[in-house]
C-alpha positions in Angstrom: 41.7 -2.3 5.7 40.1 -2.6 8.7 39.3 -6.0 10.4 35.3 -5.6 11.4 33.4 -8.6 11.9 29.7 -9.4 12.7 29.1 -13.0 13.9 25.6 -14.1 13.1 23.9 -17.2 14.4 22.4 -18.1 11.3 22.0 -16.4 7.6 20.3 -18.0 4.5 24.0 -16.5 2.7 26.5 -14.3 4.1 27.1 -12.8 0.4 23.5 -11.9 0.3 23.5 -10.1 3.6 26.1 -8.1 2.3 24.4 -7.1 -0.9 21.2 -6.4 0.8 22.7 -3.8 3.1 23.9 -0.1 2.2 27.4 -0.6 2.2 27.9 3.3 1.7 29.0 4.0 4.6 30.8 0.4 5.6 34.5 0.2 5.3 36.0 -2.5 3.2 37.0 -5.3 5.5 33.8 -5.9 7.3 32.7 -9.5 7.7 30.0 -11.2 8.0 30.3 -14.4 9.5 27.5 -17.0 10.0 28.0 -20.1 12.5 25.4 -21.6 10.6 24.9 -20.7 6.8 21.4 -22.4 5.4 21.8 -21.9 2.1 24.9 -21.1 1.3 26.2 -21.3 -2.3 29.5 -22.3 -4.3 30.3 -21.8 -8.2 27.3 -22.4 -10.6 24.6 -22.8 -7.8 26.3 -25.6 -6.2 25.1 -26.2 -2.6 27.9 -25.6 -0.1 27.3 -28.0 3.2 29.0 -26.7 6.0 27.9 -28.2 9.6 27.3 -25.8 12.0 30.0 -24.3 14.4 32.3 -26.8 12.5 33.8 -24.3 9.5 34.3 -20.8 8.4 31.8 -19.1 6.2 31.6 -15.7 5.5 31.9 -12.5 3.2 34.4 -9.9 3.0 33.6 -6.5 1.8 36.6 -5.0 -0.6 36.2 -1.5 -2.0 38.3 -1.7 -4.9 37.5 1.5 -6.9 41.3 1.4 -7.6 41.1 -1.4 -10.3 39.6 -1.2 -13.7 36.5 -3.4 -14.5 38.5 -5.3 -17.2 41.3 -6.0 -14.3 38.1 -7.9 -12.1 39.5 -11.1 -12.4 42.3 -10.0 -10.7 40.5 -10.1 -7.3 39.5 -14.0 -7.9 43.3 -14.7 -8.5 44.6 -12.3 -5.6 42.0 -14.3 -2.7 42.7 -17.5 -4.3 46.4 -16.8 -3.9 45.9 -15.4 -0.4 43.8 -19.0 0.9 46.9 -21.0 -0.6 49.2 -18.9 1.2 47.7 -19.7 4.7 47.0 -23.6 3.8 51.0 -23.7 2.6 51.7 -21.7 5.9 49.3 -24.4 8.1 50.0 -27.6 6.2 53.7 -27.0 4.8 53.9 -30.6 4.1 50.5 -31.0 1.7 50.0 -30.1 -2.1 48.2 -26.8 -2.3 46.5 -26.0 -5.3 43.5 -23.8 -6.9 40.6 -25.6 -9.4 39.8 -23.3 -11.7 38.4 -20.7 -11.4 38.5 -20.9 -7.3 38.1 -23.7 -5.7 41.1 -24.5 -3.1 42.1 -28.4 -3.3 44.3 -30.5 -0.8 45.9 -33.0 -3.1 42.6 -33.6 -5.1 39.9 -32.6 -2.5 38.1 -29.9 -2.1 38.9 -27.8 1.6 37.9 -24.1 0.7 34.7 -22.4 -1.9 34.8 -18.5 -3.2 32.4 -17.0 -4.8 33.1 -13.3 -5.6 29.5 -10.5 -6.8 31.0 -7.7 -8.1 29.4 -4.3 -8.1 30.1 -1.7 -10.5 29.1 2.1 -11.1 28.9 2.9 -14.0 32.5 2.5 -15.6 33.8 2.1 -11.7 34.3 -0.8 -9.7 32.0 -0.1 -6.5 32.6 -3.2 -4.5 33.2 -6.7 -4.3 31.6 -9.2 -1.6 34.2 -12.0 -1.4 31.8 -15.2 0.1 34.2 -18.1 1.1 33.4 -21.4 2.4 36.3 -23.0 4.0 36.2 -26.8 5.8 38.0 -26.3 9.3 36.2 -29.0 11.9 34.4 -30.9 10.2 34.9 -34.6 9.3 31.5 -36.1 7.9 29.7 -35.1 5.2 26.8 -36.0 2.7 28.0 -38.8 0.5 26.6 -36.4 -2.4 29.1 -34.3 -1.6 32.4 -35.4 -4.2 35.6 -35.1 -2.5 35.4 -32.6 0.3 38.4 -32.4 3.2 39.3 -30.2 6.1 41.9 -29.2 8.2 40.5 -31.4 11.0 40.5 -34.7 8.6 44.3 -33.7 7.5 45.9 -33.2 10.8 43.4 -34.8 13.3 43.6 -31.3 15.1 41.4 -28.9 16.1 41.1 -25.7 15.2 39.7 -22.5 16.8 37.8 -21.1 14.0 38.6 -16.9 15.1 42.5 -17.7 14.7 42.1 -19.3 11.5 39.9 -16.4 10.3 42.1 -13.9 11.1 45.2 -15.5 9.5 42.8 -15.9 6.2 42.3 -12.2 6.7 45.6 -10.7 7.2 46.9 -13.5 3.6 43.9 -11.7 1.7 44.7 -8.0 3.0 48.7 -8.7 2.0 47.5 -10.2 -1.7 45.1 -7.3 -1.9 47.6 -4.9 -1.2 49.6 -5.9 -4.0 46.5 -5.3 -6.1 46.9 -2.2 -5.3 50.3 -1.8 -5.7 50.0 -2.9 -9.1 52.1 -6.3 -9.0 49.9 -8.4 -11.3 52.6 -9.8 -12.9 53.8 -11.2 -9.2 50.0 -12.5 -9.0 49.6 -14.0 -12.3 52.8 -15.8 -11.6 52.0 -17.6 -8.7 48.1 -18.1 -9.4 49.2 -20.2 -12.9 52.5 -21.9 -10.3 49.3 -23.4 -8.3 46.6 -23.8 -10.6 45.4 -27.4 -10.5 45.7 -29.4 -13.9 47.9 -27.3 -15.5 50.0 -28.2 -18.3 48.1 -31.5 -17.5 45.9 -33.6 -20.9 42.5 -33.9 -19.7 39.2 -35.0 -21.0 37.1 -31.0 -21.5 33.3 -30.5 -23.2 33.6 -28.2 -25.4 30.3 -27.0 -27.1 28.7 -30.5 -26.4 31.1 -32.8 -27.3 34.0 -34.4 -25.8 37.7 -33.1 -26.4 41.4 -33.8 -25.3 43.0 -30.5 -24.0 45.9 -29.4 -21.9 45.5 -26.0 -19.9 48.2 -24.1 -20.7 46.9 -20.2 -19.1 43.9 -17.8 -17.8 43.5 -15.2 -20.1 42.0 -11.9 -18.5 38.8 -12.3 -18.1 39.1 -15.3 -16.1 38.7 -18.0 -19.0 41.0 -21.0 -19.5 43.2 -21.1 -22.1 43.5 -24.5 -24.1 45.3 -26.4 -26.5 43.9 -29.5 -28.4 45.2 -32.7 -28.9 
């Protein structure tokens, strides 16, 4: 791929930028990159808080026309993969894991958001903007925010935010590589070996009510796979 990046002062969303612009003649692996992202965006319409010049986020233009549609999910696993390869790599001594479906947690808090839009033509994958979120320098945030964490928080250091980009990059390009190589098997492996809660009883809704289940795989299309008590 190559590494193109376009460092914007503010956007309302990278991921939008992206899909408002003709991307026909863009290579996959341009970036957008906001210092300060108003409105950015997480799973379900979540608000992602990020403080300004503090974190990463951006979007990442892949081109996949290589993979089926009914492979898709295969790009969520593949970047989710690649983030825990560079927090393993920068934090060797932390538990690494993904919330399903791609959510990056440090022990049980949140550090790193994906949200992936897919574009298709016709029966061929077209595109797919890769947004990510990802808590570098930052140490306070809104109390309505859960659990989040970031680099800064676990190793009191700081962090220049182009180096950490970049080594994002170059884990994403490798896992992406494999895509095309084929090795799903290799990423299926190690995206279930990190996948937060699995094997794990937990309290689930399920059609409005309340039930006991233990995750025990992803199935294709990116659902969990569950067995009842």
């Amino acid at each position: 791929m190559k590494y193109d990046i376009q460092i914007f002062e503010t956007l309302e969303s990278t991921n939008k930028y992206i899909e408002n612009i003709d991307t026909a003649n863009i290579d996959e692996g341009y970036i957008a990159l906001a210092k300060q992202q108003t409105c950015g965006v997480g799973q379900q319409g979540n608000r992602w808080e990020s403080e300004a010049n503090k974190n990463l986020t951006f979007s990442l233009l892949l081109k996949p026309t290589f993979l089926p549609i009914a492979d898709r999910y295969m790009i969520t696993k593949a970047v989710s993969i690649a983030i825990t390869d560079f927090l393993k790599q920068e934090i060797p001594n932390e538990t690494i894991s993904i919330k399903w479906p791609n959510d990056i947690y440090v022990g049980k808090d949140k550090i790193c958001g994906v949200l992936i839009s897919n574009k298709f033509r016709g029966t061929t994958f077209n595109s797919a903007i890769i947004g990510i979120g990802f808590n570098v320098n930052q140490t306070t945030f809104s109390h309505d925010i859960p659990n989040p964490i970031s680099l800064k928080i676990i190793t009191q250091k700081d962090y220049n935010l182009t180096a950490v980009l970049t080594k994002i990059y170059t884990n994403i390009e490798y896992r992406y590589n494999e895509l095309k190589e084929k090795k799903y098997n290799s990423i299926d492996k190690y995206y279930l070996e990190n996948l937060l809660y699995l094997g794990e009883e937990r309290d689930y809704y399920y059609k409005g009510k309340g039930i006991k289940a233990t995750i025990i795989d992803v199935n294709k299309n990116g659902l969990l796979i569950i067995k009842t008590s």
